[in-house]
ROFI-128108 format. One record per residue (C-alpha): residue number from 1; residue in one letter; x, y, z. Coordinates in steps of 0.02 Angstrom, whole numbers, plus 32768, in hexadecimal, padded with zeros to 4 digits. Example, Ala and Ser with C-alpha at 12.3 -4.5 7.8 and 13.67 -1.06 7.14 Angstrom:
residues 2
+--------+------+------+------+------+
! lodren ! rofi !   px !   py !   pz !
+--------+------+------+------+------+
!      1 !    A ! 8267 ! 7F1F ! 8186 !
!      2 !    S ! 82AC ! 7FCB ! 8165 !
+--------+------+------+------+------+
//
This chain:
residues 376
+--------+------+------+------+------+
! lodren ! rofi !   px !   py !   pz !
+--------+------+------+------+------+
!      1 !    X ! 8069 ! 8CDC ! 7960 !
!      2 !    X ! 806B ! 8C63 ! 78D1 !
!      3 !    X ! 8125 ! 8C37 ! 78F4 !
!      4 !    X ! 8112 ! 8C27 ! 79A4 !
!      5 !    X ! 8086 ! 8BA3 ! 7970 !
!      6 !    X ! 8102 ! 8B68 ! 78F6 !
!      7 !    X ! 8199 ! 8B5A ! 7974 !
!      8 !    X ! 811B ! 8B00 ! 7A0A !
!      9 !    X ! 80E9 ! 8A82 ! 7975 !
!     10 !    X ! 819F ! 8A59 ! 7950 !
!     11 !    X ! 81B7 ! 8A37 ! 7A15 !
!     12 !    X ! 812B ! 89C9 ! 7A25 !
!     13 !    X ! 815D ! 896C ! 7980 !
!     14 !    X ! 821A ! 8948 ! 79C5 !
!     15 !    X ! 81CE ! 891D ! 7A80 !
!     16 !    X ! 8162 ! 889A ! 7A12 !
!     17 !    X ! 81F9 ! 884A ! 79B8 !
!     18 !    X ! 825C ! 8833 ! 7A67 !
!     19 !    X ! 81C8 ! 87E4 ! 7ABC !
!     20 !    X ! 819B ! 8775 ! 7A2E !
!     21 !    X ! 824C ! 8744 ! 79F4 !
!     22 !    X ! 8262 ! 86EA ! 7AAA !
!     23 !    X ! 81CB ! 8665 ! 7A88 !
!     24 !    X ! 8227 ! 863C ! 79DC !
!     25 !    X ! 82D1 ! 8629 ! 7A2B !
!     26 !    X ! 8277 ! 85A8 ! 7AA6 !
!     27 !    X ! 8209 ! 855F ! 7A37 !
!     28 !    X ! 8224 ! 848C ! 7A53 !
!     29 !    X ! 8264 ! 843C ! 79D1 !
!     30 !    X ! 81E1 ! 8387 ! 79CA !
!     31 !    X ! 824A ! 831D ! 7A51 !
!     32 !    X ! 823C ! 8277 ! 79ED !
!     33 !    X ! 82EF ! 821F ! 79E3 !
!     34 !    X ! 8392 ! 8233 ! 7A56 !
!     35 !    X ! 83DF ! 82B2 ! 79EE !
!     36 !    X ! 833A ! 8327 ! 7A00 !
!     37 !    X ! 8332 ! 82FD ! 7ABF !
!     38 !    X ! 83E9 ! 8314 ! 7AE6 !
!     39 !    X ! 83DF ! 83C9 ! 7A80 !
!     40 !    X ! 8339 ! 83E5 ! 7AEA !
!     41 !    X ! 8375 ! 83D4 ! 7B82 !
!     42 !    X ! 8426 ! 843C ! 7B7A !
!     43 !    X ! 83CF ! 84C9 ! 7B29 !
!     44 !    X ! 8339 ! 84A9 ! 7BA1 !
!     45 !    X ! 832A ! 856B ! 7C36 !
!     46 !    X ! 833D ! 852E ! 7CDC !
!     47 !    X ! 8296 ! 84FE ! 7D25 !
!     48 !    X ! 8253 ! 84C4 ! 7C73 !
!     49 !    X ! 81FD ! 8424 ! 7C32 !
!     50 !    X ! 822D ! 83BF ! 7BA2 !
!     51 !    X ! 81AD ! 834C ! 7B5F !
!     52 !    X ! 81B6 ! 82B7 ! 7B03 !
!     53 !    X ! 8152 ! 82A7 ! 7A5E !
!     54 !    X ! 817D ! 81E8 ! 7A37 !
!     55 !    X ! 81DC ! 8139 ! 7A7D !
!     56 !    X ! 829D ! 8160 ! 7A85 !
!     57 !    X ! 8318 ! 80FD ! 7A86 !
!     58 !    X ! 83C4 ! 8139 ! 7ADC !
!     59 !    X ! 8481 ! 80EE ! 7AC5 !
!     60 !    X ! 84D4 ! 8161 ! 7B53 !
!     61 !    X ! 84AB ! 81A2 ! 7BF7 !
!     62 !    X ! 8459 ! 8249 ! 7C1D !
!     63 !    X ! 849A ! 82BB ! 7C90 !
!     64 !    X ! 8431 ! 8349 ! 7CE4 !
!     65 !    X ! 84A0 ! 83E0 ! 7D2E !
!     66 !    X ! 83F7 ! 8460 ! 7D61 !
!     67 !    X ! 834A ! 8450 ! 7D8B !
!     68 !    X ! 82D0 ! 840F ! 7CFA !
!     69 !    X ! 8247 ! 83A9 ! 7CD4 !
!     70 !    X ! 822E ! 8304 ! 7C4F !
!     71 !    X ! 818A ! 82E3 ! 7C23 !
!     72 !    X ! 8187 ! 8244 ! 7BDB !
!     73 !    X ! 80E2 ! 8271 ! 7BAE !
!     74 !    X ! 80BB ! 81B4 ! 7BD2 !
!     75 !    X ! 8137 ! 8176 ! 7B4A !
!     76 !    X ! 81C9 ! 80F9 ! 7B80 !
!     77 !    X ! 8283 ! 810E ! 7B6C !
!     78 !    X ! 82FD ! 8080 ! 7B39 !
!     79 !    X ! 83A8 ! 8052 ! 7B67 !
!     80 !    X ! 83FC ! 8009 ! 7AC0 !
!     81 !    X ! 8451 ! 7F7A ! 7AC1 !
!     82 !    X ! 84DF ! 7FD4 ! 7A6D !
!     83 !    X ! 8514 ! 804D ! 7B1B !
!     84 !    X ! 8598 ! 80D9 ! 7B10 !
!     85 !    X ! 85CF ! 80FB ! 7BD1 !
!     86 !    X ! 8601 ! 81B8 ! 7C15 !
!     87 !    X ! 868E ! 81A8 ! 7C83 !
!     88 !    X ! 8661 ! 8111 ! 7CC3 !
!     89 !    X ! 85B0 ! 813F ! 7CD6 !
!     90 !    X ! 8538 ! 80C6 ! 7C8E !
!     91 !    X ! 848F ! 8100 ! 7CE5 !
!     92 !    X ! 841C ! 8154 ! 7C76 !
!     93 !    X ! 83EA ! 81E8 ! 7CE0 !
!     94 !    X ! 8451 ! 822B ! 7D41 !
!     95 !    X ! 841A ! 82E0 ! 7DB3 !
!     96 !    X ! 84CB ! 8303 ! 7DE3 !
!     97 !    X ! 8517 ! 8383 ! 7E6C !
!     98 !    X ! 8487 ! 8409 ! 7ED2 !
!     99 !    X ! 8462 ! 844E ! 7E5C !
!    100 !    X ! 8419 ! 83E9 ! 7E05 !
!    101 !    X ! 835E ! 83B3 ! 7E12 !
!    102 !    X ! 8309 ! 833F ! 7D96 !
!    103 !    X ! 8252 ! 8313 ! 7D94 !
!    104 !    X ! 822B ! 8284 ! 7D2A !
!    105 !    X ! 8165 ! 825B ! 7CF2 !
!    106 !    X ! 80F1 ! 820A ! 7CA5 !
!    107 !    X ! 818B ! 819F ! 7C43 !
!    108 !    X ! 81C3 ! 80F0 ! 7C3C !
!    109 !    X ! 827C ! 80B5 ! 7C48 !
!    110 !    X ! 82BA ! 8017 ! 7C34 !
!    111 !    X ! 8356 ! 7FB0 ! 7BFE !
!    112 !    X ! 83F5 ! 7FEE ! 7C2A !
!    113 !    X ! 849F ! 7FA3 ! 7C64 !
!    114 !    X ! 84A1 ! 7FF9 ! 7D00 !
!    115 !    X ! 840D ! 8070 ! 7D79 !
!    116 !    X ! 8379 ! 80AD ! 7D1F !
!    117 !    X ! 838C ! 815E ! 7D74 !
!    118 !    X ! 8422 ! 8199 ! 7DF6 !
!    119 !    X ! 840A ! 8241 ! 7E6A !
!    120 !    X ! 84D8 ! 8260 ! 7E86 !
!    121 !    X ! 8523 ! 82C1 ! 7F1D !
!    122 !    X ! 8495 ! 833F ! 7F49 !
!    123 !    X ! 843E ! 8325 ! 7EB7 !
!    124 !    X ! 837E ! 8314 ! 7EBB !
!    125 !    X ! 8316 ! 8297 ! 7E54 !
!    126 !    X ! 824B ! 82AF ! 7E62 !
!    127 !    X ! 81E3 ! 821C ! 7E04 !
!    128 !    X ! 813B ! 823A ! 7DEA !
!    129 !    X ! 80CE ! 81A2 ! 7D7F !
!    130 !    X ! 817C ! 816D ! 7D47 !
!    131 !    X ! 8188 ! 8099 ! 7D23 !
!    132 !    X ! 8241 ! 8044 ! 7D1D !
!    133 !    X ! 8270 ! 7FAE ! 7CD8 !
!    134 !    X ! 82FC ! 7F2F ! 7CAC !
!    135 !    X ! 838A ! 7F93 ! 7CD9 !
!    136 !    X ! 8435 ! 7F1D ! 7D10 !
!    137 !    X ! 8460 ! 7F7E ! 7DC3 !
!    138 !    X ! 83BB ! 7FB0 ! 7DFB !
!    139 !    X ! 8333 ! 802A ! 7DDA !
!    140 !    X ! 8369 ! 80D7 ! 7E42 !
!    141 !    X ! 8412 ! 8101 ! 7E92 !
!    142 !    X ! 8411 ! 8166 ! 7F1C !
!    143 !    X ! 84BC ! 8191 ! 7F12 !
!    144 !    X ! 84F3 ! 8217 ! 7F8D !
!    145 !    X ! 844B ! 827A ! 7F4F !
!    146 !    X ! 838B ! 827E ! 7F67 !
!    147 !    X ! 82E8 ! 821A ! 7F28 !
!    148 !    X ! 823F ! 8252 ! 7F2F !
!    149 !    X ! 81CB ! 81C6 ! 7EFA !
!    150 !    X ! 811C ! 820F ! 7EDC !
!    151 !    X ! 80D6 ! 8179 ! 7E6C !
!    152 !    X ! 8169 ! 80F5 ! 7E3B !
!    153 !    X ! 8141 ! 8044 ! 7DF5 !
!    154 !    X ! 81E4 ! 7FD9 ! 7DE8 !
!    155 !    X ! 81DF ! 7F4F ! 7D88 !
!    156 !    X ! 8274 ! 7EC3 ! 7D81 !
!    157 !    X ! 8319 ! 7F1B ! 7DA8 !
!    158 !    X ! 83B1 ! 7EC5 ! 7DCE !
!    159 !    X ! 8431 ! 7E27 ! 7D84 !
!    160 !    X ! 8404 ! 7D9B ! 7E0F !
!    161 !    X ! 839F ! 7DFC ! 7E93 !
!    162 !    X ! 8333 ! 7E83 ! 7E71 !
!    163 !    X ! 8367 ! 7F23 ! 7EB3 !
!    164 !    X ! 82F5 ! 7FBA ! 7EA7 !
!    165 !    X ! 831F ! 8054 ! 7EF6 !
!    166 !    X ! 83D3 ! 8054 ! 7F30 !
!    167 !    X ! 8405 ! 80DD ! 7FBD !
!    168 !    X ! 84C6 ! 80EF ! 7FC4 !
!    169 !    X ! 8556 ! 8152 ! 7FBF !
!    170 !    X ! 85E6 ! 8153 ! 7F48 !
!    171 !    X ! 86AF ! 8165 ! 7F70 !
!    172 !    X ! 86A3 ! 8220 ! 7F29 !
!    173 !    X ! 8600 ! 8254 ! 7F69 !
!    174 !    X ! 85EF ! 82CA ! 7FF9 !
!    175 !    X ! 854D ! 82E2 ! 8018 !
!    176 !    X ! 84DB ! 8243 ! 8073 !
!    177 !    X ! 8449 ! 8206 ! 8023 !
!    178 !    X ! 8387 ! 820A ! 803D !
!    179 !    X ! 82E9 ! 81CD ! 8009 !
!    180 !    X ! 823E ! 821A ! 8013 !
!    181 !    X ! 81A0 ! 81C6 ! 8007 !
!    182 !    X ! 8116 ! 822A ! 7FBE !
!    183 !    X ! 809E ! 81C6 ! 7F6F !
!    184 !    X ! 8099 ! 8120 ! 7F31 !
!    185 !    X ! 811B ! 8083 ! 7F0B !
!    186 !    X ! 80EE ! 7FEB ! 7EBA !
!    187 !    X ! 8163 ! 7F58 ! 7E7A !
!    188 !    X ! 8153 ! 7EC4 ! 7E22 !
!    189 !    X ! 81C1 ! 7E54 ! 7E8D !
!    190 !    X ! 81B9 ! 7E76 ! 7F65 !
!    191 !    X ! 8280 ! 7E56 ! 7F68 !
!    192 !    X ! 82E5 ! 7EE0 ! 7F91 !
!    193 !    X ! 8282 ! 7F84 ! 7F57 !
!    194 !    X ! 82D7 ! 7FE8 ! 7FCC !
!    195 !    X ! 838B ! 7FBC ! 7FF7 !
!    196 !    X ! 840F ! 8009 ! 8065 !
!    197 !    X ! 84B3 ! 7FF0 ! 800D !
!    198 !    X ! 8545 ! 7F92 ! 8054 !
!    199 !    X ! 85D8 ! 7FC9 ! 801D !
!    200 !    X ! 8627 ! 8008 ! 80A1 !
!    201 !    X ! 861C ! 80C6 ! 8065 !
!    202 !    X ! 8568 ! 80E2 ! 80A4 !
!    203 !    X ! 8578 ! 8114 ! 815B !
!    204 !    X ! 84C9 ! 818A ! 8175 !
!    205 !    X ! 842A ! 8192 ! 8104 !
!    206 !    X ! 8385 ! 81FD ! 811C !
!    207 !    X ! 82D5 ! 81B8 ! 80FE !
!    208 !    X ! 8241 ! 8227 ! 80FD !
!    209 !    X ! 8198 ! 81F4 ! 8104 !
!    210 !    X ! 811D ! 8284 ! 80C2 !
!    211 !    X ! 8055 ! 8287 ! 8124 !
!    212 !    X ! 800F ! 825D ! 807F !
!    213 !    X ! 807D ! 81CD ! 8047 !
!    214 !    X ! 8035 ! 8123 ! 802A !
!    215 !    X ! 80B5 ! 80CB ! 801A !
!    216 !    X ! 8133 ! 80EB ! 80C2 !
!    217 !    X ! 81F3 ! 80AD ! 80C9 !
!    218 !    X ! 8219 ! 8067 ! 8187 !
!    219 !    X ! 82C2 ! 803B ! 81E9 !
!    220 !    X ! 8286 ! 7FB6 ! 825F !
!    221 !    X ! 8316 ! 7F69 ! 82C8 !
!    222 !    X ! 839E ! 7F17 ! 8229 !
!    223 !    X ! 8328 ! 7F2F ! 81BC !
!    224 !    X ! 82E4 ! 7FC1 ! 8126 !
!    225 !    X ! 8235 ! 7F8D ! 80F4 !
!    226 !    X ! 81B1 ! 7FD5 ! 808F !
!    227 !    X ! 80EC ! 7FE1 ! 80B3 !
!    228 !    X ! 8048 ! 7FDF ! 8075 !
!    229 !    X ! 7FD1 ! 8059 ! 80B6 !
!    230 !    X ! 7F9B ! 7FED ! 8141 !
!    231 !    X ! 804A ! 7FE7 ! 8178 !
!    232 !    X ! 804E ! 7F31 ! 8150 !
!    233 !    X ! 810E ! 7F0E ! 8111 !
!    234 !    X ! 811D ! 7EF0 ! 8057 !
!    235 !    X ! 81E0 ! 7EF4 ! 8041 !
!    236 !    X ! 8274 ! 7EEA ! 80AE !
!    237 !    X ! 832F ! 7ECF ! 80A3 !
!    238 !    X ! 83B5 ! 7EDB ! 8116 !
!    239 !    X ! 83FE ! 7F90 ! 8158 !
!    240 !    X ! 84C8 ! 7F7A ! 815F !
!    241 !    X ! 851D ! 7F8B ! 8216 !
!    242 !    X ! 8580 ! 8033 ! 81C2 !
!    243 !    X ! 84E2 ! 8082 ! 819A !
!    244 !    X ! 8483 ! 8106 ! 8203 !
!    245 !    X ! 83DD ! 812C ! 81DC !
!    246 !    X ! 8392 ! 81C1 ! 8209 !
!    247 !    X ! 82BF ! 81B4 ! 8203 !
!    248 !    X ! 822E ! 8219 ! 8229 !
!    249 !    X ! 81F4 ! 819B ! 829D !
!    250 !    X ! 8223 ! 810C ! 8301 !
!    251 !    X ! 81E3 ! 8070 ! 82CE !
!    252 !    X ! 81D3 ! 7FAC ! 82FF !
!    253 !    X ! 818B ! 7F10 ! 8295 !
!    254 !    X ! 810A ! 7EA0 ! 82DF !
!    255 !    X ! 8118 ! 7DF6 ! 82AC !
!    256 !    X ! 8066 ! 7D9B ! 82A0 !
!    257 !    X ! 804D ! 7CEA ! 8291 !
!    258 !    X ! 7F9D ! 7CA5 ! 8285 !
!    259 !    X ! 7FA5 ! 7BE8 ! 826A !
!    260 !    X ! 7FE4 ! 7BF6 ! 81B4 !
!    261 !    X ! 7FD8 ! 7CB4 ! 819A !
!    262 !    X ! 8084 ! 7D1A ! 81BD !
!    263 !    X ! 8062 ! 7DEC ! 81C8 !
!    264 !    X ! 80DD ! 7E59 ! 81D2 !
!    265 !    X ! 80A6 ! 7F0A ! 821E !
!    266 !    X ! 8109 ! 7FAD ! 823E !
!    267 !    X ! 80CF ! 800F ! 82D0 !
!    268 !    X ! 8122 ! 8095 ! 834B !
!    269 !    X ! 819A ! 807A ! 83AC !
!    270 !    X ! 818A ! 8095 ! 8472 !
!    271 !    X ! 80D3 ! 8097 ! 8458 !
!    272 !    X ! 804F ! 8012 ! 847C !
!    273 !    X ! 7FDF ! 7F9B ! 841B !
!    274 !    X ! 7F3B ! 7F6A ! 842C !
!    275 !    X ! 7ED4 ! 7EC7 ! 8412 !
!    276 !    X ! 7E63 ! 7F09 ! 838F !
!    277 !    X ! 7F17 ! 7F44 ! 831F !
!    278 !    X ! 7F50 ! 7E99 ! 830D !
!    279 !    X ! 7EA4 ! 7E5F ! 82F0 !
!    280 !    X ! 7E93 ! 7EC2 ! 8263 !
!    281 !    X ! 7F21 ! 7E5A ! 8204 !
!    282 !    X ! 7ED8 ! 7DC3 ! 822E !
!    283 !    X ! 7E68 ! 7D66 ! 81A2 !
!    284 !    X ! 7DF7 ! 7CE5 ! 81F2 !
!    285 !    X ! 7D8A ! 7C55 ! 8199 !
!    286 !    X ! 7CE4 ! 7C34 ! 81C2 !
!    287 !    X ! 7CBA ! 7C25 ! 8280 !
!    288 !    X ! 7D78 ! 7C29 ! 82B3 !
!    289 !    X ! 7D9E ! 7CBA ! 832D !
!    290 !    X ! 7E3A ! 7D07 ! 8386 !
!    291 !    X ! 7E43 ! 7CB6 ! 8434 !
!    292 !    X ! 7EC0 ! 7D28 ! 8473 !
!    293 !    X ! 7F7C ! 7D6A ! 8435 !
!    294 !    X ! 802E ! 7D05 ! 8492 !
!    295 !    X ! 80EA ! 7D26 ! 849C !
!    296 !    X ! 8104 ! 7C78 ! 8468 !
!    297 !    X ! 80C9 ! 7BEE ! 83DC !
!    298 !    X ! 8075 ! 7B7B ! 8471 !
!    299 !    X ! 7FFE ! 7C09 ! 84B1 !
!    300 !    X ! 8039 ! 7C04 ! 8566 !
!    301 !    X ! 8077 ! 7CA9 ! 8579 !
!    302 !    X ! 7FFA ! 7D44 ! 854E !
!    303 !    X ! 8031 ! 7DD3 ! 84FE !
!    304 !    X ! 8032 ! 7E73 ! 855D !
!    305 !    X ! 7FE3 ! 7F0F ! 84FA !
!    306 !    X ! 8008 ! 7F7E ! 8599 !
!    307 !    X ! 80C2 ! 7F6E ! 8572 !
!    308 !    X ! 8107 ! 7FE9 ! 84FF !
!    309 !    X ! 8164 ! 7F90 ! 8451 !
!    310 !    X ! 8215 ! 7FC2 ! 844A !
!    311 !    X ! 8258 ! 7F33 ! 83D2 !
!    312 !    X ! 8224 ! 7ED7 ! 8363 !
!    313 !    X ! 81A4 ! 7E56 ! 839B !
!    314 !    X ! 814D ! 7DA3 ! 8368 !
!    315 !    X ! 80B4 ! 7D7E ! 83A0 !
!    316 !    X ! 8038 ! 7CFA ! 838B !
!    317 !    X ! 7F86 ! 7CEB ! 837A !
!    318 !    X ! 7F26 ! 7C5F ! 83B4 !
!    319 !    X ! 7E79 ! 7C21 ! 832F !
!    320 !    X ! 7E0C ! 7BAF ! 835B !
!    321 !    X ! 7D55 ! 7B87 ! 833B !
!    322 !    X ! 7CD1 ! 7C02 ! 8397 !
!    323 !    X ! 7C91 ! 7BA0 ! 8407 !
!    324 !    X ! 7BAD ! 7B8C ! 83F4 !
!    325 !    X ! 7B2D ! 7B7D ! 848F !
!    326 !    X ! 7AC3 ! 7AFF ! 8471 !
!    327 !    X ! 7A16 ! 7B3A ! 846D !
!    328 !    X ! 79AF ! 7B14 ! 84F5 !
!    329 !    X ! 792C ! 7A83 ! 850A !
!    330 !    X ! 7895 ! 7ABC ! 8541 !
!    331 !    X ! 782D ! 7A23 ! 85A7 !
!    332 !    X ! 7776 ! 7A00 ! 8552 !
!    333 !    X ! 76EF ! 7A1A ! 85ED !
!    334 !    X ! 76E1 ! 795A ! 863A !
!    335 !    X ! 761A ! 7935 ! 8647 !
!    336 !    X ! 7628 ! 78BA ! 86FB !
!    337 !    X ! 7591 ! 7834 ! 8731 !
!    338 !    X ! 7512 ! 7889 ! 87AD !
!    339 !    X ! 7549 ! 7939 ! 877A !
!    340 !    X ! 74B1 ! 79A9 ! 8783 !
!    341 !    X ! 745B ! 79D3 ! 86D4 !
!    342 !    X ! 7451 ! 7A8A ! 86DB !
!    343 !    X ! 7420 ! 7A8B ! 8629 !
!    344 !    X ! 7376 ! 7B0E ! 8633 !
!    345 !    X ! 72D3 ! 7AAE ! 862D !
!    346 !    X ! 7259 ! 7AFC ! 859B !
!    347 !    X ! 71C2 ! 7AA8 ! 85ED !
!    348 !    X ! 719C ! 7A33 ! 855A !
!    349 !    X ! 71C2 ! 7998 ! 85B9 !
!    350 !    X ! 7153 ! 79BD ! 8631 !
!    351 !    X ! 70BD ! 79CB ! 85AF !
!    352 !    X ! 70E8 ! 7938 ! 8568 !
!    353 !    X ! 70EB ! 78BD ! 860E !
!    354 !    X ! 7041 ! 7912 ! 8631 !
!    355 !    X ! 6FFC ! 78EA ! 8581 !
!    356 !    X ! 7045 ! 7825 ! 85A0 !
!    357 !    X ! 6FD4 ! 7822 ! 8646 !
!    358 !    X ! 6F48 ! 7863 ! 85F4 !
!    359 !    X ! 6F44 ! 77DC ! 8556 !
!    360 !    X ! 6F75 ! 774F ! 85E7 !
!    361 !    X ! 6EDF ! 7781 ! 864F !
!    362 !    X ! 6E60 ! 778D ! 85BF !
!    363 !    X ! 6E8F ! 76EC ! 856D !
!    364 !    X ! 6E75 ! 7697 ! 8617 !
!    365 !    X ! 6DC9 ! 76D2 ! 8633 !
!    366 !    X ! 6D91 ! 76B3 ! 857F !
!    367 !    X ! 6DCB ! 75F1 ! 858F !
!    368 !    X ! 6D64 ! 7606 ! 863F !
!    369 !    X ! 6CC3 ! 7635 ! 85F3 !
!    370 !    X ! 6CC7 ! 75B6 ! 8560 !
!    371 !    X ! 6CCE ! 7530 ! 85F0 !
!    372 !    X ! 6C45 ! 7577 ! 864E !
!    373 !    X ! 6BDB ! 757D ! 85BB !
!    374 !    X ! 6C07 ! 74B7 ! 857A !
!    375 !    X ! 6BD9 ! 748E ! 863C !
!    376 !    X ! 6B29 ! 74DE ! 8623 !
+--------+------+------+------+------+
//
């Protein structure tokens, strides 16, 4: 009995050593400097997160082969000035090939001679509270692979123009590109924070605009604009003749002018408008008001909100001052010769013409009597 005890204790002590020797092996090493993060992320299981425990600063690209997370863990990572390229790669995240899916967060990138991050041919990029900055080429390539954005800010990317998120597709890449909207996009600058490339390799791109996205990325006619929540338009650049978008929706872009305000508003396409819509993106001062909505800048030609908008469309509002009613004069009651008093009699003038009489009468006989009596 006592060795069977013995032999179930040695069983139980080996089981322990395999299960606990695992969390060693995988125990992080602090991620503080590029040597630590470069070690962390090729040793890193597929699926894992590696998280940042300082500022790093980075003199070559990163490249991503599985699926992993960085957690910047709200730290920033800097291009230095002195930059080693990888075969011709300059970016300093690259997700490359399907297999491949990188989810950045909570981290800060900026400076860099070319893109901030790059999803390559099939390759999947997810940023979530992720901030770029200051990179040469532009903030995220598209190239030939997908974007999620789930909470980007993009500051200044760019030499000459800004250019924030680029979709495109390189010579060797064989997959087309697309961009999901999941969340939220801010930038510092409105020029060109989403941009269809035009270099002639892009022929087809996919946008995707999730139900709970704030921020929404339109084709409208030429053009690839980006929205607010109120679908007013915030961004928009040109879409190259070569490329074909595919969307989850049709859209068109109202133009609105109101005297000196110009809107810009992305609605369905095929569908109708109404009054109140437009309205709604109009600001008025004081007692102006919206006298009606016209086809042309001299108001002679009403808009129609029974036809359906199949291209994009200007259309102008027409202000003026609300117009008051004077209020009305009401006559004071005219009081005419001859009219008939029909003020109600008390009955004191009465008594008081009776009184009169009275002292009349008695005064005359008293001066009467006093003759009468001088006489006898």
């Amino acid at each position: 009995m006592k060795n069977t005890i013995k032999l179930i204790m040695f069983f139980l002590l080996i089981l322990t050593i395999f299960l606990v020797i695992p969390n060693f092996s995988n125990a992080q090493t602090p991620v503080t400097d590029e040597e630590s993060l470069n070690n962390a992320i090729s040793s890193a299981d597929v699926g894992a997160t590696v998280t940042l425990q300082s500022n790093i600063t980075v003199t070559k690209p990163i490249v991503i082969a599985k699926e992993m997370t960085i957690d910047g863990n709200g730290y920033t990572i800097t291009g230095s000035s002195s930059w080693t390229s990888t075969s011709g790669n300059q970016t300093m995240f690259t997700a490359q090939f399907s297999a491949a899916k990188l989810t950045l967060k909570n981290i800060n990138l900026q400076n860099g001679p070319k893109y901030g991050v790059q999803s390559y041919d099939g390759a999947t990029v997810i940023l979530d509270n992720v901030s770029i900055t200051g990179f040469k080429y532009g903030a995220v390539l598209a190239n030939g692979g997908n974007v999620e954005v789930r909470n980007l800010h993009l500051g200044y990317n760019g030499t000459g123009a800004n250019n924030g998120i680029e979709i495109d597709k390189g010579a060797a890449a064989t997959n087309n590109p697309s961009l999901v909207m999941n969340g939220v996009l801010t930038s510092d600058t409105n020029e060109n924070v989403v941009r269809a490339a035009e270099n002639g390799h892009l022929t087809e791109f996919t946008i995707t605009n999730t139900p709970n996205t704030t921020n929404k990325v339109a084709v409208t006619g030429d053009k690839v604009v980006l929205t607010d929540a109120a679908d007013n338009v915030i961004s928009e650049t040109a879409l190259p003749e070569k490329a074909t978008p595919n969307t989850d929706s049709q859209k068109v872009m109202i133009t609105l002018i109101a005297n000196d305000q110009t809107n810009k508003i992305v609605v369905d396409a095929g569908k109708t408008i109404t009054e109140d819509l437009l309205k709604s993106h109009v600001t008025l001062q004081g007692n102006m008001v919206v006298e009606g909505f016209f086809t042309d800048a001299g108001f002679t030609n009403a808009f129609d909100f029974n036809n359906p908008l199949d291209a994009d469309t200007t259309i102008y509002a027409k202000i003026s001052e609300a117009k008051t009613e004077p209020e009305p004069v009401v006559p004071e009651p005219e009081t005419g010769k001859g009219e008939k008093d029909e003020t109600p009699k008390t009955g004191i003038e009465n008594y008081l013409g009776i009184a009169t009489l009275v002292m009349l009468f008695s005064t005359t006989v008293i001066i009467l009597m006093k003759k009468k009596d001088r006489r006898g």
